[in-house]
C-alpha positions in Angstrom: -20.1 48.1 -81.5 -20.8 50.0 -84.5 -21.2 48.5 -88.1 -18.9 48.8 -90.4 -21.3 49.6 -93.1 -22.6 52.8 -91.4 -19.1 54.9 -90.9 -18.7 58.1 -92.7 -15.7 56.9 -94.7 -18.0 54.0 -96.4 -20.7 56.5 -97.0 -18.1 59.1 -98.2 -16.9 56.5 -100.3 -20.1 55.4 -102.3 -21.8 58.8 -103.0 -18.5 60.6 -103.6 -17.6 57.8 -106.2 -21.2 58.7 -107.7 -21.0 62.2 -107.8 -23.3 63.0 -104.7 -22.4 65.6 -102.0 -22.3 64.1 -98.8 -23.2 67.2 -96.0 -23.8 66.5 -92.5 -26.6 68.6 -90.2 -24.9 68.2 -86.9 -27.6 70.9 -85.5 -28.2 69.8 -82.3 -24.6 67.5 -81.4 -22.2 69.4 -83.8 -21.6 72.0 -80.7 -21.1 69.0 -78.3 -18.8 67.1 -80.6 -15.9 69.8 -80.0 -15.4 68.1 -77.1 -12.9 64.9 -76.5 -15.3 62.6 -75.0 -18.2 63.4 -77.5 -15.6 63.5 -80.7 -16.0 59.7 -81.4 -19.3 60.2 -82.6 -18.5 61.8 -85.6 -15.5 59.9 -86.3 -14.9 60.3 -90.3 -16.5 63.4 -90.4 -13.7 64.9 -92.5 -14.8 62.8 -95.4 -17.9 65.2 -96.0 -18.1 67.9 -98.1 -20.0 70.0 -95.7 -20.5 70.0 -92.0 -23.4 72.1 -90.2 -23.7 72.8 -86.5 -25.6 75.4 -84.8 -23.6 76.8 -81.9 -26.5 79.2 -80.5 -28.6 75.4 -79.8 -26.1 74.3 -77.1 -23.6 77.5 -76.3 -26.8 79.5 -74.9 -26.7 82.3 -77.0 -29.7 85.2 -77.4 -29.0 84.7 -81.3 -29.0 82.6 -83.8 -25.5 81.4 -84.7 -25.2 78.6 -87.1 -21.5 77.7 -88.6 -21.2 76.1 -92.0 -17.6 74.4 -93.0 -17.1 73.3 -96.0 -14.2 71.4 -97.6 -14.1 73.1 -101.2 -15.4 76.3 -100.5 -15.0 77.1 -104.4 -18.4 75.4 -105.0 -20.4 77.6 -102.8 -19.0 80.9 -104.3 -19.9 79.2 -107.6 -23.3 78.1 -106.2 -24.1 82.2 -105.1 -22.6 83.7 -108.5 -24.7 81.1 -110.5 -27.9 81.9 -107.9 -27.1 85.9 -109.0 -27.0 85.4 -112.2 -30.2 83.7 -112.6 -31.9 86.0 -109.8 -30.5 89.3 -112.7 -31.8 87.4 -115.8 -34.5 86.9 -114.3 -35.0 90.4 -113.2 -33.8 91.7 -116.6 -35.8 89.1 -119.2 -38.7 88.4 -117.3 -40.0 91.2 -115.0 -38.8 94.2 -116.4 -40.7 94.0 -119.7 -43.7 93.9 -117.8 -42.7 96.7 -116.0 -42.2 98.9 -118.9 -45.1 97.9 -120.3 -47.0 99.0 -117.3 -45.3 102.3 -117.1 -46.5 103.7 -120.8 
């Protein structure tokens, strides 16, 4: 029987209560786990704040397909503008004087 201690919700519980995102890599099982029989082993799932699974793994196909859900999708879109904007400043305030620089 499983512990108690070691569910999703009480894990859920203690690093959502701290502030810590709780994602789970369900590479290899995630495909198997859309399946009745194999759906108890992720039981609590939903608490998380991200769940991984790579279909191409188990669903035998010639590419890689890998499907991402995740509950506030907000964050990511914040997570890629934040990830641009440093990638332009970075382009604008550190490279490119260098690159004039070069050119005269």
């Amino acid at each position: 029987m499983e512990n108690e201690d070691d569910s999703y919700n009480t894990a859920s519980y203690a690093l959502q209560s701290n502030g810590i995102w709780l994602h789970v890599d369900a590479a290899y099982a995630g495909s198997a786990c859309i399946c009745p029989e194999f759906r108890h082993y992720i039981d609590g799932v939903e608490e998380a704040n991200s769940f991984n699974m790579n279909a191409h793994k188990w669903f035998l196909t010639n590419f890689d397909c890998s499907a991402l859900w995740v509950k506030v999708c907000l964050y990511v879109v914040d997570a890629y503008a934040y990830a641009m904007f440093v990638h332009l400043y970075f382009i604008d305030e550190v490279i490119a004087p260098f690159v004039v620089e070069a050119a005269i």
